[in-house]
C-alpha positions as CSV (number, residue, x, y, z in Angstrom):
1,X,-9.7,36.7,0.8
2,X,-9.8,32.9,1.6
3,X,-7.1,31.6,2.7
4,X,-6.1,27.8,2.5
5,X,-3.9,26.2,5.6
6,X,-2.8,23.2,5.6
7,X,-0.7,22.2,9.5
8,X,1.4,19.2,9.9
9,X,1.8,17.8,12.4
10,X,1.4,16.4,16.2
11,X,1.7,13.1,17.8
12,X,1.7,15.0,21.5
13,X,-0.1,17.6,22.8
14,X,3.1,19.9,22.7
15,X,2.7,19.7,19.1
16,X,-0.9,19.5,18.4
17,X,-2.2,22.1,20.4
18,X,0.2,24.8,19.1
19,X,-1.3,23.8,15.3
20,X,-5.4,23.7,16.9
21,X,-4.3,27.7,18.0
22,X,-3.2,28.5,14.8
23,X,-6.1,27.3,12.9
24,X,-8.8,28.8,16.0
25,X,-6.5,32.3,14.7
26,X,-7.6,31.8,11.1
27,X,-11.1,31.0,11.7
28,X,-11.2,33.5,14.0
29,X,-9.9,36.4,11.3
30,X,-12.6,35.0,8.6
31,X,-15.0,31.8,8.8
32,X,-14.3,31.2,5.0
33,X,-10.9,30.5,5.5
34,X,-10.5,26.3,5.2
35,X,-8.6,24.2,7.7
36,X,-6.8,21.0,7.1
37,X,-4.7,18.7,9.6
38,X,-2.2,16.5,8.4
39,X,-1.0,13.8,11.2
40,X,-0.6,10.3,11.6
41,X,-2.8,7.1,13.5
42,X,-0.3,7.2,16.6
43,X,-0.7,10.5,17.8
44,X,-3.4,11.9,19.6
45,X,-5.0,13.7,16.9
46,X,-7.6,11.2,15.7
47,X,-8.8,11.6,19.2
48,X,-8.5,15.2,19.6
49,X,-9.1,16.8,16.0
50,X,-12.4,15.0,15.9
51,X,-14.5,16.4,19.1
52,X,-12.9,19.8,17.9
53,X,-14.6,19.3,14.3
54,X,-11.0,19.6,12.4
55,X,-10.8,17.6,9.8
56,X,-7.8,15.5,9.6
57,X,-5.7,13.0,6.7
58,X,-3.4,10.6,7.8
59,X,0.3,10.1,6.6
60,X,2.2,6.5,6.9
61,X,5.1,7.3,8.8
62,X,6.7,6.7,11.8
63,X,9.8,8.0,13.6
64,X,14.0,7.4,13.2
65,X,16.0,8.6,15.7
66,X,16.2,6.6,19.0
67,X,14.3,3.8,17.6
68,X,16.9,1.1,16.9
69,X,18.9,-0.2,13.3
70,X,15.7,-2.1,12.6
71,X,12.8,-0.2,13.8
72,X,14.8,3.1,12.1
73,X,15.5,1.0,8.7
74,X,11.8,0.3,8.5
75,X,10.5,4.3,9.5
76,X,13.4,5.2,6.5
77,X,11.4,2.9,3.9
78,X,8.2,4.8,5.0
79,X,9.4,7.9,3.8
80,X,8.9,8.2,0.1
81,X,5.1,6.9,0.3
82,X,4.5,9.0,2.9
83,X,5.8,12.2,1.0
84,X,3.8,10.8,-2.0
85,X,1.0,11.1,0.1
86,X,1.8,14.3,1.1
87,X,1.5,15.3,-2.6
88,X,-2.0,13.6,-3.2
89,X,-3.1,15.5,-0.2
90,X,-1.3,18.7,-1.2
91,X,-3.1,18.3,-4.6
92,X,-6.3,17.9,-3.5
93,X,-6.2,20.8,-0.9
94,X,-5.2,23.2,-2.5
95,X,-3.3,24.9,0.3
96,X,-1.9,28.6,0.0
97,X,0.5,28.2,2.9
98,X,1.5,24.8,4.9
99,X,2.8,24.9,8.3
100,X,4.6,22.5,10.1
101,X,4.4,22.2,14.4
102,X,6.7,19.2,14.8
103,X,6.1,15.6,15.0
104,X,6.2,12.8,12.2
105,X,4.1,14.1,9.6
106,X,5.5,17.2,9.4
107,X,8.5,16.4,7.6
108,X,7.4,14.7,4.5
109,X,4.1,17.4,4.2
110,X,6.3,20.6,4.5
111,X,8.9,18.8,2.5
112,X,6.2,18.1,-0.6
113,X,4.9,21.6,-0.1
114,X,8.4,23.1,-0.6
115,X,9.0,21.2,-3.5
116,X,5.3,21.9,-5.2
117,X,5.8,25.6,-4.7
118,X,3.7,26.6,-2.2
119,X,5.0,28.9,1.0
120,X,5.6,27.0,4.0
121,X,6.2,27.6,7.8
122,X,7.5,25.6,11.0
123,X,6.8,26.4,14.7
124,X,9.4,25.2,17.2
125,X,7.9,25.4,20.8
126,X,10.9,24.6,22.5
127,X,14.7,26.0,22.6
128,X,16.4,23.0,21.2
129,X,14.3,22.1,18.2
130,X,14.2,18.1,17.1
131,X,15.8,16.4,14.4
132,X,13.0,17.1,11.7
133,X,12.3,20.7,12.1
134,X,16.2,21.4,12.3
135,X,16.2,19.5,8.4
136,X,13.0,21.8,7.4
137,X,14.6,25.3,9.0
138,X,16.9,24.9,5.9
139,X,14.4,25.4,3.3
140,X,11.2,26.6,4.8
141,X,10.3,30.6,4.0
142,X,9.7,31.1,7.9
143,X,11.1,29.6,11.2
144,X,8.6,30.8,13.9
145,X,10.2,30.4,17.3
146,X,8.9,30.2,21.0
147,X,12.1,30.9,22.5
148,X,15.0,33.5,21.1
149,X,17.6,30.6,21.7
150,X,15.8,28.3,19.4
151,X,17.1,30.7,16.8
152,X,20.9,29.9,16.7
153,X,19.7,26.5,14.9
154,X,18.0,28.3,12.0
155,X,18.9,30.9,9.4
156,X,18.4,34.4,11.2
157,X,16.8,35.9,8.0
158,X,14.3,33.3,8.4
159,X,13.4,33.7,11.8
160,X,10.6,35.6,14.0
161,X,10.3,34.6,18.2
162,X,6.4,35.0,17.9
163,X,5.9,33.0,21.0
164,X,4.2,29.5,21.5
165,X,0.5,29.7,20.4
166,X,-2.2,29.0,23.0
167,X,-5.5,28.1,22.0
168,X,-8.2,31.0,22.5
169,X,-9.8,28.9,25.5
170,X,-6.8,29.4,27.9
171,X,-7.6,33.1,27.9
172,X,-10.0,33.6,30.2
173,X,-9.1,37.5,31.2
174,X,-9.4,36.3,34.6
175,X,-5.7,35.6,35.3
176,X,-5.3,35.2,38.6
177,X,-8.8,33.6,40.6
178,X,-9.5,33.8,44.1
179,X,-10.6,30.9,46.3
180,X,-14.3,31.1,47.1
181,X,-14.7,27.4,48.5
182,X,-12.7,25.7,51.5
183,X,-11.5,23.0,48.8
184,X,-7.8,23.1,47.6
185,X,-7.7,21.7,44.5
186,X,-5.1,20.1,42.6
187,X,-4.8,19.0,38.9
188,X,-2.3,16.9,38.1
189,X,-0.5,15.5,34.6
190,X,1.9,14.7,32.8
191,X,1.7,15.6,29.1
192,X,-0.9,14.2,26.8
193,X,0.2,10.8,27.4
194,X,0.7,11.0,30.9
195,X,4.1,10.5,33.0
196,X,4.4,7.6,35.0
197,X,7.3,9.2,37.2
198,X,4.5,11.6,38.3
199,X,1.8,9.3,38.6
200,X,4.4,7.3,41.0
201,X,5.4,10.0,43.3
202,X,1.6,10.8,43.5
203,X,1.0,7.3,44.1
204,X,3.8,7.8,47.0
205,X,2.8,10.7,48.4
206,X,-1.1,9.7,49.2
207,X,-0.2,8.1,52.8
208,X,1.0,11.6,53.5
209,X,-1.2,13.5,52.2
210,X,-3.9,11.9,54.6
211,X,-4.3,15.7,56.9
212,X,-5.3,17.4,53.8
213,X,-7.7,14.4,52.9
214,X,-10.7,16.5,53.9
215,X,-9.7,19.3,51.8
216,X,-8.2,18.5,49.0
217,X,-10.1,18.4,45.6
218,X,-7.8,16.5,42.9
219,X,-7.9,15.8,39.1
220,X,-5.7,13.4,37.5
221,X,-4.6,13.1,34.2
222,X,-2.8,9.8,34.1
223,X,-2.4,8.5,30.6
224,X,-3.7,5.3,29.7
225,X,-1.7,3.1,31.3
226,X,-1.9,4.0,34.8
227,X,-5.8,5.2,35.3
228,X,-7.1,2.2,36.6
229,X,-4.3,2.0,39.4
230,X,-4.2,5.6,40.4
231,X,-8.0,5.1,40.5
232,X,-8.0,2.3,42.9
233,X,-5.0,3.7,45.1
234,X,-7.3,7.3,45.5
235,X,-10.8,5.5,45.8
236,X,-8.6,3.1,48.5
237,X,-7.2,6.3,50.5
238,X,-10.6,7.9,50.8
239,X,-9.5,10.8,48.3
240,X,-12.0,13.1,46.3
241,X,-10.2,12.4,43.0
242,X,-10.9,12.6,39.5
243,X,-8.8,10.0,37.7
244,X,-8.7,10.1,33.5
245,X,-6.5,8.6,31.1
246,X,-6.8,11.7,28.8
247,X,-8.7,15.4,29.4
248,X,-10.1,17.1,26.9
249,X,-11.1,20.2,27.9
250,X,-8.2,20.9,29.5
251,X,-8.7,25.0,29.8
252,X,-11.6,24.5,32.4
253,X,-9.1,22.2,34.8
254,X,-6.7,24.7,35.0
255,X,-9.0,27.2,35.8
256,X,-11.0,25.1,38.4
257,X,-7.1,24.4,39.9
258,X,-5.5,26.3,42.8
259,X,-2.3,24.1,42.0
260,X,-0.9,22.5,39.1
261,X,2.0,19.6,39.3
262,X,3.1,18.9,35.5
263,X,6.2,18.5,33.1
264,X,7.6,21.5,31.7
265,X,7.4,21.3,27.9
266,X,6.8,24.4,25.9
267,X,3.3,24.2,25.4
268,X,2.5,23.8,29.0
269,X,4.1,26.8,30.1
270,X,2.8,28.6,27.6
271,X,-0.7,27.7,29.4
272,X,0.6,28.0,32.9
273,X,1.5,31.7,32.2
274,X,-1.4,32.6,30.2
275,X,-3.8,31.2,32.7
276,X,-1.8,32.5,35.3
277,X,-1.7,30.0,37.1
278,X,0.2,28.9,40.1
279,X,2.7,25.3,39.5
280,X,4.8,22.7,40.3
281,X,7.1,21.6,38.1
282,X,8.7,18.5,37.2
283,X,10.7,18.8,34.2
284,X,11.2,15.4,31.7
285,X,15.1,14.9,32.3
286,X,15.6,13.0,28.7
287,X,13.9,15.7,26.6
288,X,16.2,16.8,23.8
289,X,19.4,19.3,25.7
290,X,16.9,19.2,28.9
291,X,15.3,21.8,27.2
292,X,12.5,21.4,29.9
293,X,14.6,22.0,32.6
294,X,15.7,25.0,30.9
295,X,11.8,25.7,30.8
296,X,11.5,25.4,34.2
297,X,14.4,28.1,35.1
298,X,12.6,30.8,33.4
299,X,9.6,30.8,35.5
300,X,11.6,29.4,38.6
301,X,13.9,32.9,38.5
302,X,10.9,34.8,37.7
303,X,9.5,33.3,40.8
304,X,6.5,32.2,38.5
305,X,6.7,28.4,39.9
306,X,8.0,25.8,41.8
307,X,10.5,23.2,40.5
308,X,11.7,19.7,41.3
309,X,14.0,18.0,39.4
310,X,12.8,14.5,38.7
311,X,15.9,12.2,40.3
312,X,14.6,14.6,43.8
313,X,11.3,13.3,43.1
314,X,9.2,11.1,45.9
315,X,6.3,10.9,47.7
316,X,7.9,13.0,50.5
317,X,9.4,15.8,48.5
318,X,6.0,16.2,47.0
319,X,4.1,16.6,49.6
320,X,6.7,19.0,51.0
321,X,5.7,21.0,48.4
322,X,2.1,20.9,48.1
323,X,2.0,21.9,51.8
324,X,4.4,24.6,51.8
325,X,2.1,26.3,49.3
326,X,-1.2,25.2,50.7
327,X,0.2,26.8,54.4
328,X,1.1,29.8,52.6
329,X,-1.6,31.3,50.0
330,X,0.1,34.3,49.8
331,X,3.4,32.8,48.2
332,X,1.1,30.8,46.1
333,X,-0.7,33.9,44.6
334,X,2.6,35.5,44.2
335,X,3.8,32.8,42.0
336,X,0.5,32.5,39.7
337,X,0.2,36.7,39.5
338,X,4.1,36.5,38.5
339,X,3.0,33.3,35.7
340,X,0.1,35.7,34.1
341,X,2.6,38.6,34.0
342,X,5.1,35.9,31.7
343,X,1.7,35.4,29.5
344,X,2.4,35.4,25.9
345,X,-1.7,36.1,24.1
346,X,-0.6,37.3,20.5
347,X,1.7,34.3,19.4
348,X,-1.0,33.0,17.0
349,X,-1.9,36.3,15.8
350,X,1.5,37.1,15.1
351,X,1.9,33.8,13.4
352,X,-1.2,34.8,11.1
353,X,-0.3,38.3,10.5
354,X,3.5,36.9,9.1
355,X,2.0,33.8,7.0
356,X,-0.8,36.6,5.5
357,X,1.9,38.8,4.0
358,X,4.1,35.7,2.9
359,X,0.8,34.5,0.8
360,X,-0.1,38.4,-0.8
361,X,3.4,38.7,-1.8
């Protein structure tokens, strides 16, 4: 049986990468099975969707909340062409199932889908789901949920906690790696886009960092707007340092990493724990309910990572930190054997298995 998927979605990595696991899991179950990404030209799917050969279609559409009267009058006019476009797309395609991961195109594609009859799906990574997949809970066939809380938003007849999909290259059956070189290496981002509250403590914390210069090993994932500073402040210092606006094969820096420092969204835990991997985090304080602080405090009680609140965040507290664990490999092995044993490997599968038996019936 070929199956026809259609996923909406993206703008950040939190959204895209869930959607890329979802389609690796239907190519995976049959190589006949056709793939189709529906996104828009300000998210980082053009970028990423292409290397990965995905092919991709483009909706006009922007988003509402938080954007102003203006700004949010002008998305609103965007709205019907963009579902139109949905249904040219839709008609074309030919999907048997469409699936939504969050982000602006999403709404008007699942919306269209809906309306056209065909079965349709959203995946909420996080606990406190945004304005558009709290709209398409109400009339999608299945709400597919990375955290149980998510599920007082949504219908409970509707809903399955499958777990946040992680794409097939962040299981490397080799959870927890041990150190074979002298070098202590850190990779360090911020989301997809960067975070330039990271990239300033970082920027911070070089001076003290200097009796670890010889040692450390770092790769830095800055977003586009602070590369070329970051670059000059580590090439300044003396640091071995790896400075890039965006990675791509971001599986292979974790597992080259001893230590991560990152944000907290959904997605990223979701890699931190199946990697197994040992972390400090920084949760994004104006996420939607803080739901990345609340991230955070499921591996921190676990003892599956390190956390610091972003107003605590400097160069000093940082450092702190990185030291602490860098003095103390044992604690630091603790904390990335207790991430792998949080590791969630069957969320895609599971999301595959449901959307196959929505299709045959």
């Amino acid at each position: 049986m070929t199956v026809r998927v259609l996923i909406a979605g993206g703008g950040t990595g939190g959204h895209l990468f869930p959607g890329v696991a979802i389609a690796e899991e239907w190519l995976r179950r049959s190589e006949e099975n056709r793939i189709l990404f529906v996104g828009t030209n300000r998210g980082i799917e053009q970028k990423v969707l292409k290397k990965m050969g995905f092919p991709l279609e483009l909706l006009n559409v922007e988003g509402i909340k938080g954007r102003g009267l203006i700004r949010s009058t002008l998305a609103l006019l965007k709205l019907p062409g963009s579902f139109l476009q949905s249904v040219r797309i839709i008609r074309s395609f030919r999907p048997d199932i469409v699936i939504g991961v969050g982000g602006y195109a999403s709404g008007p594609a699942v919306a269209a889908a809906r309306l056209m009859g065909i079965r349709t799906a959203i995946a909420e990574q996080n606990s406190i789901p945004g304005l558009t997949n709290r709209i398409l809970g109400c009339f999608v066939d299945r709400v597919f949920l990375s955290f149980a809380d998510g599920g007082k938003w949504f219908p409970a007849k509707k809903t399955r906690v499958s777990g946040n999909p992680i794409r097939a290259a962040f299981f490397t059956g080799k959870p927890v790696v041990e150190k074979v070189t002298d070098q202590f290496s850190l990779l360090i981002f911020g989301g997809s886009q960067g975070a330039h509250a990271i990239n300033s403590a970082v920027l911070d914390a070089l001076p003290f960092l200097k009796p670890l210069q010889g040692v450390l090993s770092i790769v830095h994932q800055t977003g586009e707007r602070d590369c070329e500073s970051m670059s000059a402040a580590y090439a300044a210092g003396g640091f071995n340092a790896r400075v890039v606006p965006f990675i791509q094969d971001m599986a292979s820096a974790y597992e080259s990493a001893d230590l991560l420092i990152c944000r907290a969204g959904a997605t990223s835990i979701a890699e931190i724990t199946a990697m197994g991997k040992g972390a400090i985090l920084i949760p994004f304080p104006y996420a939607i309910g803080d739901h990345q602080t609340e991230n955070a405090k499921v591996l921190l009680k676990a003892g599956a990572a390190v956390m610091v609140p972003e107003k605590e965040l400097d160069g000093r507290r940082l450092v702190d930190e990185i030291k602490n664990l860098y003095d103390h490999p044992s604690r630091l092995k603790e904390i990335a054997a207790n991430a792998a044993n949080m590791g969630n490997i069957y969320a895609a599968s599971d999301i595959v298995d449901t959307c196959l038996a929505m299709i045959k019936k």
